[in-house]
Phi, psi and omega in degrees: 000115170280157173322337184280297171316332157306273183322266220329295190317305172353267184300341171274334156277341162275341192267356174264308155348278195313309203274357155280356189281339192287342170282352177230043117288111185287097184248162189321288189245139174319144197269164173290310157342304208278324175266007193237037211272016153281320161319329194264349171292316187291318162298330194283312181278011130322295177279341170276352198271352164295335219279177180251166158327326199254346149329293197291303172329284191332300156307323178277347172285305200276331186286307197304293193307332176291342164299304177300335174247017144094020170274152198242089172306330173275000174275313148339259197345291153275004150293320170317332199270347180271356206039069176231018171195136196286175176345115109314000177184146163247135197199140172295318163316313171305310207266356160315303167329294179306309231292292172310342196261319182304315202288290168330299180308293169005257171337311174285357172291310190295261192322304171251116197302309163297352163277343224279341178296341201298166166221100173343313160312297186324310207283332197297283209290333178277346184292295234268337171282320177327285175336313177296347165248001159307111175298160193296325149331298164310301186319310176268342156336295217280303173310325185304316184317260159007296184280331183281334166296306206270352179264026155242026170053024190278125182249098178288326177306335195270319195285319177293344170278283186344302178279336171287329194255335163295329151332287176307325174116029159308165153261313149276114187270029142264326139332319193282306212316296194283240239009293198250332181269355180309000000 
Protein backbone atom coordinates (compact mmCIF):
# COMPACT_ATOMS: atom_id res chain seq x y z
CA UNK A 1 0.00 0.00 0.00
CA UNK A 2 1.49 3.19 -0.98
CA UNK A 3 1.18 6.59 0.83
CA UNK A 4 -1.59 8.08 -0.48
CA UNK A 5 -3.66 4.53 0.05
CA UNK A 6 -2.33 4.67 3.59
CA UNK A 7 -3.97 8.52 4.07
CA UNK A 8 -7.23 7.40 2.00
CA UNK A 9 -7.68 4.24 4.65
CA UNK A 10 -6.70 6.83 7.37
CA UNK A 11 -9.37 9.20 6.54
CA UNK A 12 -12.25 6.64 5.86
CA UNK A 13 -11.64 5.47 9.31
CA UNK A 14 -11.87 8.51 10.70
CA UNK A 15 -14.78 9.81 8.84
CA UNK A 16 -16.77 6.36 9.70
CA UNK A 17 -15.99 7.33 13.42
CA UNK A 18 -17.11 10.77 12.76
CA UNK A 19 -20.17 10.17 11.01
CA UNK A 20 -21.50 7.34 13.72
CA UNK A 21 -20.68 9.76 16.68
CA UNK A 22 -22.61 12.71 14.33
CA UNK A 23 -25.98 10.10 13.90
CA UNK A 24 -26.02 10.11 17.76
CA UNK A 25 -25.95 13.73 18.26
CA UNK A 26 -29.14 14.73 19.75
CA UNK A 27 -30.45 17.66 18.77
CA UNK A 28 -34.45 19.41 18.73
CA UNK A 29 -34.44 18.79 15.03
CA UNK A 30 -32.39 16.32 12.55
CA UNK A 31 -29.51 18.26 10.72
CA UNK A 32 -29.89 17.87 7.22
CA UNK A 33 -26.01 16.52 7.50
CA UNK A 34 -27.47 13.83 9.82
CA UNK A 35 -30.25 12.41 6.64
CA UNK A 36 -27.26 12.79 4.15
CA UNK A 37 -24.49 10.89 5.16
CA UNK A 38 -22.50 10.88 1.87
CA UNK A 39 -22.81 14.46 2.36
CA UNK A 40 -21.65 14.70 5.37
CA UNK A 41 -18.57 11.98 4.51
CA UNK A 42 -17.70 14.23 1.57
CA UNK A 43 -17.46 17.05 3.91
CA UNK A 44 -15.72 15.55 6.59
CA UNK A 45 -12.95 14.40 3.69
CA UNK A 46 -12.90 17.84 2.64
CA UNK A 47 -11.44 18.81 5.82
CA UNK A 48 -9.31 16.12 6.42
CA UNK A 49 -7.55 15.45 3.26
CA UNK A 50 -4.54 18.69 3.58
CA UNK A 51 -3.59 17.52 6.94
CA UNK A 52 -0.63 14.99 6.72
CA UNK A 53 -0.67 11.08 7.81
CA UNK A 54 0.64 11.32 10.91
CA UNK A 55 -1.88 14.32 11.68
CA UNK A 56 -4.60 11.98 10.72
CA UNK A 57 -3.34 9.20 13.13
CA UNK A 58 -3.44 11.31 15.59
CA UNK A 59 -6.82 12.31 15.28
CA UNK A 60 -7.96 8.98 14.91
CA UNK A 61 -6.12 7.90 18.04
CA UNK A 62 -8.37 10.79 20.15
CA UNK A 63 -11.46 9.45 18.08
CA UNK A 64 -10.71 5.47 18.87
CA UNK A 65 -9.99 7.16 22.72
CA UNK A 66 -13.10 9.18 23.03
CA UNK A 67 -14.83 5.94 22.46
CA UNK A 68 -13.43 4.47 24.54
CA UNK A 69 -14.38 6.61 27.20
CA UNK A 70 -17.80 6.83 25.73
CA UNK A 71 -17.38 10.74 24.73
CA UNK A 72 -19.08 11.70 21.43
CA UNK A 73 -16.74 14.22 20.13
CA UNK A 74 -18.82 15.74 17.77
CA UNK A 75 -21.73 16.30 20.48
CA UNK A 76 -18.91 18.03 22.23
CA UNK A 77 -18.33 20.12 19.23
CA UNK A 78 -21.69 21.92 18.92
CA UNK A 79 -22.42 22.01 22.07
CA UNK A 80 -19.23 24.52 21.67
CA UNK A 81 -20.43 25.73 18.95
CA UNK A 82 -23.83 26.49 20.69
CA UNK A 83 -22.27 27.84 23.86
CA UNK A 84 -24.05 25.45 25.75
CA UNK A 85 -21.05 23.97 27.72
CA UNK A 86 -18.14 25.92 28.43
CA UNK A 87 -14.38 25.97 26.63
CA UNK A 88 -12.68 22.84 26.28
CA UNK A 89 -9.29 23.75 25.98
CA UNK A 90 -7.67 26.43 26.12
CA UNK A 91 -4.47 26.71 23.99
CA UNK A 92 -2.05 29.00 22.43
CA UNK A 93 -1.80 26.48 20.03
CA UNK A 94 -5.66 26.72 18.91
CA UNK A 95 -5.29 30.26 18.41
CA UNK A 96 -1.89 29.99 16.28
CA UNK A 97 -4.42 27.84 14.38
CA UNK A 98 -7.22 29.87 14.05
CA UNK A 99 -5.05 32.56 13.36
CA UNK A 100 -3.58 30.98 10.19
CA UNK A 101 -7.03 29.35 9.12
CA UNK A 102 -8.93 32.85 9.36
CA UNK A 103 -6.53 34.49 7.34
CA UNK A 104 -6.45 31.35 4.85
CA UNK A 105 -10.59 31.71 4.65
CA UNK A 106 -10.24 35.40 4.44
CA UNK A 107 -8.70 35.13 0.97
CA UNK A 108 -10.62 32.24 -0.42
CA UNK A 109 -13.56 34.24 0.17
CA UNK A 110 -11.75 37.68 -1.11
CA UNK A 111 -10.80 35.57 -4.43
CA UNK A 112 -14.06 33.59 -5.37
CA UNK A 113 -17.34 35.15 -5.78
CA UNK A 114 -19.45 32.16 -5.02
CA UNK A 115 -18.15 31.70 -1.85
CA UNK A 116 -18.71 35.06 -0.67
CA UNK A 117 -22.68 34.19 1.01
CA UNK A 118 -20.02 32.00 3.13
CA UNK A 119 -19.51 33.63 6.71
CA UNK A 120 -16.10 33.87 7.96
CA UNK A 121 -17.24 34.12 11.79
CA UNK A 122 -19.34 30.81 11.05
CA UNK A 123 -16.01 28.91 9.51
CA UNK A 124 -14.34 30.89 12.82
CA UNK A 125 -16.68 29.33 15.36
CA UNK A 126 -17.11 26.03 13.95
CA UNK A 127 -13.30 25.21 13.25
CA UNK A 128 -12.28 26.50 16.57
CA UNK A 129 -15.29 24.23 18.58
CA UNK A 130 -13.55 21.25 16.57
CA UNK A 131 -10.31 22.40 17.63
CA UNK A 132 -11.28 22.09 21.04
CA UNK A 133 -11.55 18.39 21.01
CA UNK A 134 -8.41 17.78 19.30
CA UNK A 135 -5.49 16.33 22.30
CA UNK A 136 -2.84 18.67 22.62
CA UNK A 137 -0.99 16.32 20.49
CA UNK A 138 -3.45 16.47 17.19
CA UNK A 139 -3.14 20.13 18.03
CA UNK A 140 0.50 20.47 17.34
CA UNK A 141 0.19 17.95 14.47
CA UNK A 142 -1.81 19.99 12.98
CA UNK A 143 -0.26 23.74 13.63
CA UNK A 144 2.92 21.68 12.01
CA UNK A 145 0.68 21.01 9.09
CA UNK A 146 -0.38 24.36 8.77
CA UNK A 147 2.86 26.36 9.14
CA UNK A 148 4.48 24.29 6.67
CA UNK A 149 1.56 24.99 4.14
CA UNK A 150 1.99 28.51 4.71
CA UNK A 151 5.48 28.74 4.37
CA UNK A 152 4.79 27.22 0.86
CA UNK A 153 2.56 29.90 -0.06
CA UNK A 154 0.15 27.14 0.20
CA UNK A 155 -3.86 27.97 1.03
CA UNK A 156 -5.15 24.80 2.54
CA UNK A 157 -8.94 26.29 2.71
CA UNK A 158 -8.61 26.85 -0.88
CA UNK A 159 -6.82 22.98 -1.67
CA UNK A 160 -10.18 21.85 0.41
CA UNK A 161 -12.77 23.72 -1.77
CA UNK A 162 -10.61 22.36 -4.67
CA UNK A 163 -11.24 18.95 -3.73
CA UNK A 164 -14.72 18.91 -2.44
CA UNK A 165 -15.65 20.59 -5.90
CA UNK A 166 -13.37 18.48 -7.84
CA UNK A 167 -15.33 15.96 -6.41
CA UNK A 168 -19.08 17.22 -7.58
CA UNK A 169 -17.03 17.10 -10.90
CA UNK A 170 -15.44 20.76 -11.35
CA UNK A 171 -12.38 20.93 -12.70
CA UNK A 172 -11.59 24.53 -10.92
CA UNK A 173 -13.18 26.68 -8.20
CA UNK A 174 -12.68 29.32 -11.11
CA UNK A 175 -15.20 26.80 -13.20
CA UNK A 176 -17.37 26.43 -9.69
CA UNK A 177 -16.64 30.67 -9.69
CA UNK A 178 -18.47 31.48 -13.83
CA UNK A 179 -20.48 28.97 -12.75
CA UNK A 180 -22.36 30.41 -9.62
CA UNK A 181 -21.31 33.94 -9.83
CA UNK A 182 -23.46 35.32 -12.50
Amino acid sequence: MNNSEKKDKLIDEIVNIELLMFQNVRTSEPSLCQERPNTFRLMREMGHVVLSSETLSSYLKDLKNAKCLNRNLLTEKYARMNNMIPPLKKSSILNDIMIIESIWMKELLLKYSFLQKKNSSYFEKYLSSELETYSDETLKLYLKDITEAKEYKRNLAEERYLYLFKKLGYSSLDDVDKKFSH
